[in-house]
TIDRENLUM-288945 format. One record per residue (C-alpha): residue number from 0; chain; z, x, y. Coordinates in Angstrom, 1 decimal, padded with zeros to 4 digits. Each point is the difference from the previous one (the first is absolute). Layout:
! TIDRENLUM-288945
+-----+-----+--------+--------+--------+
: seq : mol :      Z :      X :      Y :
+-----+-----+--------+--------+--------+
: NUM :   A :      Z :      X :      Y :
...
+-----+-----+--------+--------+--------+
***
This chain:
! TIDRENLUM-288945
+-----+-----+--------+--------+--------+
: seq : mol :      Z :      X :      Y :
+-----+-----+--------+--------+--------+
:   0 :   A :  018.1 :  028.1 :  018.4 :
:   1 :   A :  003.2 :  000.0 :  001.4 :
:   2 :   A : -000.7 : -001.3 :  003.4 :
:   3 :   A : -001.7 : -003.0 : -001.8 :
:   4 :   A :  003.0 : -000.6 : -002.1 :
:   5 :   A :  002.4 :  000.1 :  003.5 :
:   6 :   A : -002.7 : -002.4 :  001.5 :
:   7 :   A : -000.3 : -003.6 : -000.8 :
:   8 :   A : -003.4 : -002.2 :  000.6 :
:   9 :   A :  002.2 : -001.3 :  003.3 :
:  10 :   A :  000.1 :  003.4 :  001.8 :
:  11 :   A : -003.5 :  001.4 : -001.6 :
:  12 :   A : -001.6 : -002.9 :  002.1 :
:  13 :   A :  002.1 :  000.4 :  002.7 :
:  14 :   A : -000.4 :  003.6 :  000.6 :
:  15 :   A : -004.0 : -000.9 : -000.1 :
:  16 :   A :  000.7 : -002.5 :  002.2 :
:  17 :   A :  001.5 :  002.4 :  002.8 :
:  18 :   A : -002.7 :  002.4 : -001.1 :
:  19 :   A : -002.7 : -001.9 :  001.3 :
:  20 :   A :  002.2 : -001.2 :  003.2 :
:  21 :   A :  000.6 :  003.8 :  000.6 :
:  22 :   A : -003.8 :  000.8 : -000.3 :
:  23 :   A : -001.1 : -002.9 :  002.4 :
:  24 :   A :  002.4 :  000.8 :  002.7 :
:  25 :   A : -001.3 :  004.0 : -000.2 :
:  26 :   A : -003.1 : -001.7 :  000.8 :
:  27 :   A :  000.9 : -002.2 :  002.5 :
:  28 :   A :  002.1 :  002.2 :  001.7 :
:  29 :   A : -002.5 :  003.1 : -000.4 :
:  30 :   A : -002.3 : -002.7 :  001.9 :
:  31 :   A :  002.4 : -001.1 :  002.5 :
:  32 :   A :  001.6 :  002.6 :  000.9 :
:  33 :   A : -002.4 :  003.2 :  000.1 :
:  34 :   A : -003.5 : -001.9 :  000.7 :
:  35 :   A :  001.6 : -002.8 :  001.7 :
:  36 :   A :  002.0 :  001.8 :  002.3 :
:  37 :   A : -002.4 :  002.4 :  000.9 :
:  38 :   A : -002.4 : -003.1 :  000.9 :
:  39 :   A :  003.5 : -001.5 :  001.6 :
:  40 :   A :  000.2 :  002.6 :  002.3 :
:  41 :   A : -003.7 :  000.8 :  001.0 :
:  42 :   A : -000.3 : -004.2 :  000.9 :
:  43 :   A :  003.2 :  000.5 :  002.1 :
:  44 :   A : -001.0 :  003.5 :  002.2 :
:  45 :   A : -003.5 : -001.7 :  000.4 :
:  46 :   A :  002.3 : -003.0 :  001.8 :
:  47 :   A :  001.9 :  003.2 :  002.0 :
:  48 :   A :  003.1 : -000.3 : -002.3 :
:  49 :   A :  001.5 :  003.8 : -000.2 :
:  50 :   A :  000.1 :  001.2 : -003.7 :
:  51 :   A :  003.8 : -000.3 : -000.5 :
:  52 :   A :  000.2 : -003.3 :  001.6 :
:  53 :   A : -002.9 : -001.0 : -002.6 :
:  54 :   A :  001.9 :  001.2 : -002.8 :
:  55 :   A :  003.4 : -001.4 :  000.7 :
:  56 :   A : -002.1 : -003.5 :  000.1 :
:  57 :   A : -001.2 :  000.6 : -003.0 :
:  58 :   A :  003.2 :  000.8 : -002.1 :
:  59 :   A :  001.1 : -003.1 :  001.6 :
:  60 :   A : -002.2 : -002.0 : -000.7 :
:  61 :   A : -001.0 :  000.8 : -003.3 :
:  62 :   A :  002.5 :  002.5 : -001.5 :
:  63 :   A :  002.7 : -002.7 : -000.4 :
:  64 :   A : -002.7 : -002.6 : -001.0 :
:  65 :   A : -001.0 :  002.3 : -003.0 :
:  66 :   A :  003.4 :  001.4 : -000.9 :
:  67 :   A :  001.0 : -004.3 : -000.7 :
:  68 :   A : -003.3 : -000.4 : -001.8 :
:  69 :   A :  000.7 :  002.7 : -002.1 :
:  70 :   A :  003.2 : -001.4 : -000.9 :
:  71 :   A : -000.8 : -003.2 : -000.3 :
:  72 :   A : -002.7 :  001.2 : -002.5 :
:  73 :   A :  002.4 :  002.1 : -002.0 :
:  74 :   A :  002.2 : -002.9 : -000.1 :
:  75 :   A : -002.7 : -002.5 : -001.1 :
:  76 :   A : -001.5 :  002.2 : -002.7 :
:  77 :   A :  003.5 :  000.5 : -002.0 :
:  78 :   A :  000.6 : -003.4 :  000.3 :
:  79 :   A : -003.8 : -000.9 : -001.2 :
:  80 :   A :  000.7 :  002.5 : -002.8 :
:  81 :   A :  003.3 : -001.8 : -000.8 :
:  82 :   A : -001.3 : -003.0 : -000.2 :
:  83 :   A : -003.2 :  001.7 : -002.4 :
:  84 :   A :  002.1 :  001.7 : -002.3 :
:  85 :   A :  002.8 : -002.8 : -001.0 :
:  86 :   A : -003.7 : -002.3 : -000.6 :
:  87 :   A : -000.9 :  002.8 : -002.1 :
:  88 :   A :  003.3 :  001.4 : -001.7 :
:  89 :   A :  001.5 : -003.9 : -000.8 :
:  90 :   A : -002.4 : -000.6 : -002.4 :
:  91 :   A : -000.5 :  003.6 : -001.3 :
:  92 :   A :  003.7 :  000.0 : -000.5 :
:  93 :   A :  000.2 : -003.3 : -001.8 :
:  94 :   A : -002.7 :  001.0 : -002.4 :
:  95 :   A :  002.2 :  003.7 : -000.5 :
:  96 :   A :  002.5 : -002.0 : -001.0 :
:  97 :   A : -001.9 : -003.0 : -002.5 :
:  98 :   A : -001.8 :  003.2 : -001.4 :
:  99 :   A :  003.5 :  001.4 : -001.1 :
: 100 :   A :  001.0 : -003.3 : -001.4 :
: 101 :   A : -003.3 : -000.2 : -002.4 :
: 102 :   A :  000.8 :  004.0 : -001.1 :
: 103 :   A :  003.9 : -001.4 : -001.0 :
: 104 :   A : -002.1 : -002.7 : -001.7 :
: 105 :   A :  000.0 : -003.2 :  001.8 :
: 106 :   A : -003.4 : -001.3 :  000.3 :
: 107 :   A :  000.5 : -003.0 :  001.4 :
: 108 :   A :  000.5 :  002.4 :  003.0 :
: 109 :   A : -002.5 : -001.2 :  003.1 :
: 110 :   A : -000.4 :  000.5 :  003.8 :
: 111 :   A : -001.2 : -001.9 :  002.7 :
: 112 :   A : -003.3 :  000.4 :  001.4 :
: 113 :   A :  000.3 :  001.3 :  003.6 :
: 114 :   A : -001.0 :  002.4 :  002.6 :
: 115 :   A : -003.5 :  001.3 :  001.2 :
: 116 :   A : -002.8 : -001.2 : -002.6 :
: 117 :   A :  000.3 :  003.9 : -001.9 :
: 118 :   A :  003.9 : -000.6 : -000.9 :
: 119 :   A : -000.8 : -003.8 : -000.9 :
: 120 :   A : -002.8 :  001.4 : -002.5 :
: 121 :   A :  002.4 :  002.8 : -001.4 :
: 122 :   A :  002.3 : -003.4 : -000.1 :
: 123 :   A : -002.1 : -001.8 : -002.3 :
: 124 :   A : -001.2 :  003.2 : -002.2 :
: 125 :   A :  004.0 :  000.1 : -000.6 :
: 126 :   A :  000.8 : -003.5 : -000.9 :
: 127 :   A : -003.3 :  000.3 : -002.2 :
: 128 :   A :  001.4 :  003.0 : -001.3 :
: 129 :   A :  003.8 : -001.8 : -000.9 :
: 130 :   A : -001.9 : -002.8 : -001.2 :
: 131 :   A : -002.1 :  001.6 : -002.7 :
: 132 :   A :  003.1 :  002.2 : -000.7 :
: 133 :   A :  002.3 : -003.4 : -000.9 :
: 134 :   A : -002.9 : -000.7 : -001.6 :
: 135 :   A : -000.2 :  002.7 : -002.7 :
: 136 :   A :  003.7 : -000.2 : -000.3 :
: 137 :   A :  000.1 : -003.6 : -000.7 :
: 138 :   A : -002.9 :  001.3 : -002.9 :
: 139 :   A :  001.8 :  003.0 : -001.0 :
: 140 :   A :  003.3 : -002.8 : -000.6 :
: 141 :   A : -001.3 : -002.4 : -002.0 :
: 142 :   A : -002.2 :  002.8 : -002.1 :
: 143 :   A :  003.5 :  001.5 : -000.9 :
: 144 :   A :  001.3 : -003.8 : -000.8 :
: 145 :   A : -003.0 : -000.6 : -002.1 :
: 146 :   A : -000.8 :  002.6 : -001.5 :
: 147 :   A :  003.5 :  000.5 : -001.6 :
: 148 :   A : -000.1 : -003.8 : -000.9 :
: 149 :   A : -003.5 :  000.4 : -001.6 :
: 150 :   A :  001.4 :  003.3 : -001.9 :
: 151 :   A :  003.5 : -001.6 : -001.1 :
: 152 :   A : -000.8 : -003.4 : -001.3 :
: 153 :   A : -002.2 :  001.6 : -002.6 :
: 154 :   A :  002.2 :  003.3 : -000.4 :
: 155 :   A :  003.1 : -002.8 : -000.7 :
: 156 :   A : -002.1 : -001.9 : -002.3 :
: 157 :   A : -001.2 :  003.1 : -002.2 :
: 158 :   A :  003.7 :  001.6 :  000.0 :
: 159 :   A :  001.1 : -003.3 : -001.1 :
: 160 :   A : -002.2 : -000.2 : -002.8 :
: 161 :   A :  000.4 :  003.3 : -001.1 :
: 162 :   A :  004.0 : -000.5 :  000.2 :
: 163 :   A : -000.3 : -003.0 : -001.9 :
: 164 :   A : -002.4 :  001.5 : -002.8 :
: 165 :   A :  002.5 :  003.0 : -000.3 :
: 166 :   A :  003.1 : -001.9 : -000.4 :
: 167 :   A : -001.9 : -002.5 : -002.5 :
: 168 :   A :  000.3 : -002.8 :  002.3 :
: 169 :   A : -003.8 : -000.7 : -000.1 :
: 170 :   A : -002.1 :  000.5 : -002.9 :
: 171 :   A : -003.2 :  002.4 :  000.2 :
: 172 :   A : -002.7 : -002.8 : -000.4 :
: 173 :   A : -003.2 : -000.4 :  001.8 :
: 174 :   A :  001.4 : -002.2 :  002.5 :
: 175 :   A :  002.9 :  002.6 :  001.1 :
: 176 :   A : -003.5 :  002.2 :  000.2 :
: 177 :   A : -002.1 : -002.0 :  001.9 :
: 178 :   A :  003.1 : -000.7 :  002.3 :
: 179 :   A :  000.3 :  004.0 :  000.5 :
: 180 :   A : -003.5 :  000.3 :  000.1 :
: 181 :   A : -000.7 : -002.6 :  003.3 :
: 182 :   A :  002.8 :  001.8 :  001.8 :
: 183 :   A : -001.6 :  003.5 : -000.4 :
: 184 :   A : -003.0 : -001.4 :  000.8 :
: 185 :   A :  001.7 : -001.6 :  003.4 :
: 186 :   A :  000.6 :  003.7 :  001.0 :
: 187 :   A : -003.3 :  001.3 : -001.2 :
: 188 :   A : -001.7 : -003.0 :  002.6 :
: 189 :   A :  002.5 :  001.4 :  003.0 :
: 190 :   A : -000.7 :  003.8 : -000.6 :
: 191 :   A : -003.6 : -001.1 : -000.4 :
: 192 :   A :  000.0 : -002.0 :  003.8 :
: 193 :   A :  001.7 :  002.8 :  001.3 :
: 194 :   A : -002.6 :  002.4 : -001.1 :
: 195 :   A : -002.7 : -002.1 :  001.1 :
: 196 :   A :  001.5 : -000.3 :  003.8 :
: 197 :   A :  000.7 :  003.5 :  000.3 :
: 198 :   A : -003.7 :  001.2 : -001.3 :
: 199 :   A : -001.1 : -002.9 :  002.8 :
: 200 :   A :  002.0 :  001.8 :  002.3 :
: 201 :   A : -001.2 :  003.8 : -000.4 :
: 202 :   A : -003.8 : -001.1 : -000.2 :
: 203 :   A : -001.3 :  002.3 :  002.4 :
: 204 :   A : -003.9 : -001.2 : -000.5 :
: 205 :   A : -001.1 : -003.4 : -000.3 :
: 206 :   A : -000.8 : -001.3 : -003.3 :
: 207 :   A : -003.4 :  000.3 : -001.8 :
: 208 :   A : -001.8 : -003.5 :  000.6 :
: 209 :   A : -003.4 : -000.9 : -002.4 :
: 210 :   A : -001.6 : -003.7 : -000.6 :
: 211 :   A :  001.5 : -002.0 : -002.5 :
: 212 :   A :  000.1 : -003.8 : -001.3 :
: 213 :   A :  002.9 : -001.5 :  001.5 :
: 214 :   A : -000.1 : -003.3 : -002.2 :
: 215 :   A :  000.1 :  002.6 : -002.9 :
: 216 :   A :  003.2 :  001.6 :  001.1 :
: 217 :   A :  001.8 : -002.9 :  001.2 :
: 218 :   A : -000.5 : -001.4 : -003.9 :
: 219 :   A :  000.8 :  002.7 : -001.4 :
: 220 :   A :  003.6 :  000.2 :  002.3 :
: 221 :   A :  000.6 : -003.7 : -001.5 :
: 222 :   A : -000.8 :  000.1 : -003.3 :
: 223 :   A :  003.4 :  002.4 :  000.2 :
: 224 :   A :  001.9 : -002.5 :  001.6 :
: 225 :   A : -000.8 : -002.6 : -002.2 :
: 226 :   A :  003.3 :  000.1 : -002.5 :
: 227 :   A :  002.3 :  000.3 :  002.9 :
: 228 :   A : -001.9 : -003.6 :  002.0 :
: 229 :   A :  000.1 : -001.5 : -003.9 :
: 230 :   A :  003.5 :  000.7 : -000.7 :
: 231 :   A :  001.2 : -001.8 :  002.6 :
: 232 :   A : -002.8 : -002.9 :  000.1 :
: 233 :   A : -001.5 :  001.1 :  003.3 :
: 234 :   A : -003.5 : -001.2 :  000.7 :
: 235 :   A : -002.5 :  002.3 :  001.7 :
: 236 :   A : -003.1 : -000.8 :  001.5 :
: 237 :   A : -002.3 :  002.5 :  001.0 :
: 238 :   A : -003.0 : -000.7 :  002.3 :
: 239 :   A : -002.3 :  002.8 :  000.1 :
: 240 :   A : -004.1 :  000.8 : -000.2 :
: 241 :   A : -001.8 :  001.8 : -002.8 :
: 242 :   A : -000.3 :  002.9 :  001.5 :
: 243 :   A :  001.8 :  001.5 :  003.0 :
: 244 :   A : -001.5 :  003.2 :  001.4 :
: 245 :   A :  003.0 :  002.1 :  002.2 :
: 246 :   A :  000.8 :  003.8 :  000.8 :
: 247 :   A :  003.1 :  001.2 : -001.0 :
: 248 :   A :  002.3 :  002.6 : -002.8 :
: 249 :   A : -000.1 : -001.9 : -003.1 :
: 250 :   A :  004.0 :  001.5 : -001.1 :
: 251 :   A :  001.5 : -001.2 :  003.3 :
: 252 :   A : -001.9 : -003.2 : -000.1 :
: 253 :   A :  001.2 : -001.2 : -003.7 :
: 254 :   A :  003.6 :  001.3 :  001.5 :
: 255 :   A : -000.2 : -002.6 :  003.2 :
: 256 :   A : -001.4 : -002.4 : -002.5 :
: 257 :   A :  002.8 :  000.6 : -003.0 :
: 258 :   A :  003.1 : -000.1 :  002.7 :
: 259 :   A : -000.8 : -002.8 :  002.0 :
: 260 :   A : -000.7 : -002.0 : -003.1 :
: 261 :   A :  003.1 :  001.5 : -001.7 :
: 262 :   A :  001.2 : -001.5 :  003.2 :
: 263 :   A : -001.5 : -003.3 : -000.4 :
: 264 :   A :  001.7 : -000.3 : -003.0 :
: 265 :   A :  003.6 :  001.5 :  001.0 :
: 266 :   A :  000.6 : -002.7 :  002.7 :
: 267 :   A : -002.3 : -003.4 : -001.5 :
: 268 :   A :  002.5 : -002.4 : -001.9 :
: 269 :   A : -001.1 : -001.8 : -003.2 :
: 270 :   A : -002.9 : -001.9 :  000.1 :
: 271 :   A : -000.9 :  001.2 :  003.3 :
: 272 :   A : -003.3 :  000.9 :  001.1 :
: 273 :   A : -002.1 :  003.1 :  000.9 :
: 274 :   A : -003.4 :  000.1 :  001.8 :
: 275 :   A : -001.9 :  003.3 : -000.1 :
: 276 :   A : -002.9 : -000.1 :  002.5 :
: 277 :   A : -002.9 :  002.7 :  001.1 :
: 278 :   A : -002.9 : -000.8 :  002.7 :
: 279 :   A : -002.0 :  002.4 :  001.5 :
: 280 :   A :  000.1 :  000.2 :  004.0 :
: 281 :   A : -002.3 :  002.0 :  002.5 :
: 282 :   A :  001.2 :  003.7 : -000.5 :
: 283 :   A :  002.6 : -000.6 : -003.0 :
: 284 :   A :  001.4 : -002.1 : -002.6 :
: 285 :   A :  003.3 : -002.5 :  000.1 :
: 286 :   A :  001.7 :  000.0 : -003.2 :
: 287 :   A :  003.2 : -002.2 :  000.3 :
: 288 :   A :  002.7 : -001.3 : -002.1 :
: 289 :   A :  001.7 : -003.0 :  000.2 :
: 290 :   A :  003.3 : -001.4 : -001.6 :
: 291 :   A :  002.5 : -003.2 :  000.3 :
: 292 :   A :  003.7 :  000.2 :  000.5 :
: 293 :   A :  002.4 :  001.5 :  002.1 :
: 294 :   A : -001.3 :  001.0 :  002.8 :
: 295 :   A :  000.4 :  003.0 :  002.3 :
: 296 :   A :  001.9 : -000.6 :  003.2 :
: 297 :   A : -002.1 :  000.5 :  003.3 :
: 298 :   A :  003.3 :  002.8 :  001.1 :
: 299 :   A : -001.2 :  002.3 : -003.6 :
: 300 :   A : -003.4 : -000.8 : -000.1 :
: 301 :   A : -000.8 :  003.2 :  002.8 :
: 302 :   A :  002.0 :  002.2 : -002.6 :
: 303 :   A : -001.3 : -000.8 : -003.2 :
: 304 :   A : -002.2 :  003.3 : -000.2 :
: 305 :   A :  002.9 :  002.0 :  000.5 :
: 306 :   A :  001.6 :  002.3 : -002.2 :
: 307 :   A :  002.8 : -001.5 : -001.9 :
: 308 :   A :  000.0 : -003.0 :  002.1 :
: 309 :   A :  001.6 : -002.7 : -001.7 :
: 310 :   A : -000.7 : -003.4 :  000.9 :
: 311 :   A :  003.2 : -001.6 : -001.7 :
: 312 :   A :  002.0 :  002.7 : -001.5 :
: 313 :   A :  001.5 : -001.4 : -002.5 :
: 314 :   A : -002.8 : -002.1 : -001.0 :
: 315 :   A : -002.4 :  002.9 : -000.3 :
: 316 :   A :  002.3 :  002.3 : -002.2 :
: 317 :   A :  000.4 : -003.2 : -002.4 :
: 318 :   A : -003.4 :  000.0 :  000.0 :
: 319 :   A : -000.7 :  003.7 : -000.7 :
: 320 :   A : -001.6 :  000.8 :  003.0 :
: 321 :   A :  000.6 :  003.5 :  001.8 :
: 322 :   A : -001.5 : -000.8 :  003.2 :
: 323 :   A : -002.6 :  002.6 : -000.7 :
: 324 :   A : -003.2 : -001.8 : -001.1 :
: 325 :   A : -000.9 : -000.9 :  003.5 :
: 326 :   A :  000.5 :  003.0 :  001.5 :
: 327 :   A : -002.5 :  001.6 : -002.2 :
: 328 :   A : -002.1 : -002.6 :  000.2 :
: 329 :   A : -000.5 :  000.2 :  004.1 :
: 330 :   A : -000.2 :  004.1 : -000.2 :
: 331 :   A : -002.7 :  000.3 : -003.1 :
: 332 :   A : -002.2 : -003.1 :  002.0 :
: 333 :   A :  000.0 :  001.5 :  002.8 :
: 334 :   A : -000.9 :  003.5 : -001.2 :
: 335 :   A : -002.9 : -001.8 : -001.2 :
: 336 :   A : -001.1 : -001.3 :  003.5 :
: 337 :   A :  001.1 : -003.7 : -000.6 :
: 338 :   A :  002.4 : -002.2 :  001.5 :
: 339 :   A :  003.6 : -002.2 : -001.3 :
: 340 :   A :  002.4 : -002.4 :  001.0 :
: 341 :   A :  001.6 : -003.2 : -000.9 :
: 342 :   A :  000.7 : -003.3 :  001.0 :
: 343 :   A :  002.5 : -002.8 : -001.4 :
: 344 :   A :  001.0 : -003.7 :  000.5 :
: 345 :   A :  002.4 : -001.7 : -001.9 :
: 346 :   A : -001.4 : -000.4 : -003.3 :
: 347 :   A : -003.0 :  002.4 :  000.0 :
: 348 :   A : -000.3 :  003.6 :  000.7 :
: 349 :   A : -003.5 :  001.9 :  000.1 :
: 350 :   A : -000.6 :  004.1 : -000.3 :
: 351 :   A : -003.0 :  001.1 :  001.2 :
: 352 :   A : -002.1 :  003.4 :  000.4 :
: 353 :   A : -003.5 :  000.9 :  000.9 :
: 354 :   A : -002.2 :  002.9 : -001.2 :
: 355 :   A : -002.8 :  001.5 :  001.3 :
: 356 :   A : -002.9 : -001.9 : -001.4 :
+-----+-----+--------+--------+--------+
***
């Protein structure tokens, strides 16, 4: 342990380096100068040399030879080794210190990708690594920023209220009530996403899947929605067949269905329009969902599934959303072997999943 702390990569390769140089002149000179000099000076007596004669020849001739071949070995192996070990240690030593910027928490830390194909994959696995890092941090951000907006809009309201209705400003009628009332209920809705997300998260088994009527539950997830598409005058259309055979955990499916209808409703303006759509395909069934107005920008549309990704801030909170909804709806469709995503244009955005049919 302590030699390897006093040695760096630089003189671990190049004490190998002179390791295998020292073993191949013990063989080469074990060669040269015990079996070749004994066959030296057997050619040379054949030939009527006298043995010392022979053997002064011999260190002549091939003593000096050796003795500059084996410096000019030692010589080329620390400088090969040199040369191995900055190759290897730049790198290694650029990564040491990105890794120590990331654990003092900047993740936009990265390295460049360099050095013998190993050290360029333990370059990418790194900037991976700080990528998904900055990622989560950027998450763990805006869930802070949103989750104490989503908590203190509703917490001001209610204090306000109850202020008001203690000092006699407001008077106790059903309207003060109902006004209390949808504010509570605005927290109940958050607790209830955050519940849903984190019982997503700790599923250890995949849900229970059994045959069902699709057309049934997709009607039966509208005829909720209805009020909220009347109130403010938005048509919907739905195009789907009788019956719809499919395979898949009847709770989570009417959750899917309920949020990104709930959605559907959150971001159409009046007298917009909604399409609700369901075809069977080879293997599964498409449901999709389809609404006018604003749509989602081609840079937010890769993020829409995320947690607590908000498309426009301040839109969303206006709108009541907790950038939630989506979230769950990716992680309960997927438990159930099916597919989501999104696409937009300006004007129309569509939501779509598939389930096992």
């Amino acid at each position: 342990m302590i030699r390897d702390r006093w040695l760096g990569l630089g003189a671990r390769i190049g004490l190998v380096a002179l390791g295998v140089a020292a073993a191949a002149v013990c063989v080469v000179g074990l060669g040269v100068f015990v079996f070749g000099a004994a066959l030296f000076e057997q050619l040379m007596l054949e030939h009527g040399a006298t043995v010392e004669s022979s053997r002064s020849m011999f260190e002549e001739s091939v003593t000096r030879t050796f003795i500059a071949a084996v410096a000019v070995a030692f010589v080329a192996s620390i400088a090969l080794a040199t040369i191995m070990a900055r190759r290897i240690a730049a790198p290694l030593r650029e990564m040491s210190a990105a890794a120590r910027r990331v654990a003092e928490g900047d993740y936009a830390a990265r390295v460049q990708r360099g050095g013998p194909e190993e050290i360029a994959s333990l370059a990418d696995s790194f900037n991976q690594m700080a990528e998904r890092l900055d990622d989560q941090e950027r998450l763990r951000r805006e869930f802070i920023a949103n989750a104490a907006h989503e908590l203190r809009t509703p917490l001001t309201n209610l204090q306000g209220y109850l202020e008001a209705l203690r000092d006699g400003v407001v008077s106790a009628d059903r309207a003060t009530f109902e006004s209390l009332h949808d504010e509570a209920d605005r927290l109940v809705r958050l607790s209830r996403s955050l519940d849903a997300l984190a019982e997503g998260d700790i599923a250890a088994q995949p849900p229970t899947l059994a045959e069902l009527d699709l057309s049934a539950a997709i009607a039966a997830a509208i005829e909720l929605v209805v009020p909220a598409f009347e109130r403010q005058q938005i048509t919907l259309r739905v195009e789907i067949p009788p019956r719809l055979r499919a395979r898949a955990n009847a709770d989570h499916l009417a959750q899917v269905l309920a949020n990104l209808l709930q959605n559907a409703s959150r971001y159409t303006p009046a007298h917009g329009n909604v399409l609700v759509t369901a075809e069977g395909r080879p293997g599964d069934v498409l449901v999709t969902i389809a609404n006018t107005g604003d749509g989602i920008p081609s840079a937010d549309l890769p993020h829409v599934f995320e947690r607590f990704y908000r498309v426009e801030k301040s839109r969303d909170r206006a709108r009541g959303g907790a950038g939630i909804g989506l979230a769950i709806v990716k992680r309960l469709v997927e438990l159930g072997g099916g597919r989501v995503g999104a696409d937009s244009v300006p004007g129309l955005t569509r939501f779509w999943f598939s389930v096992p049919g």
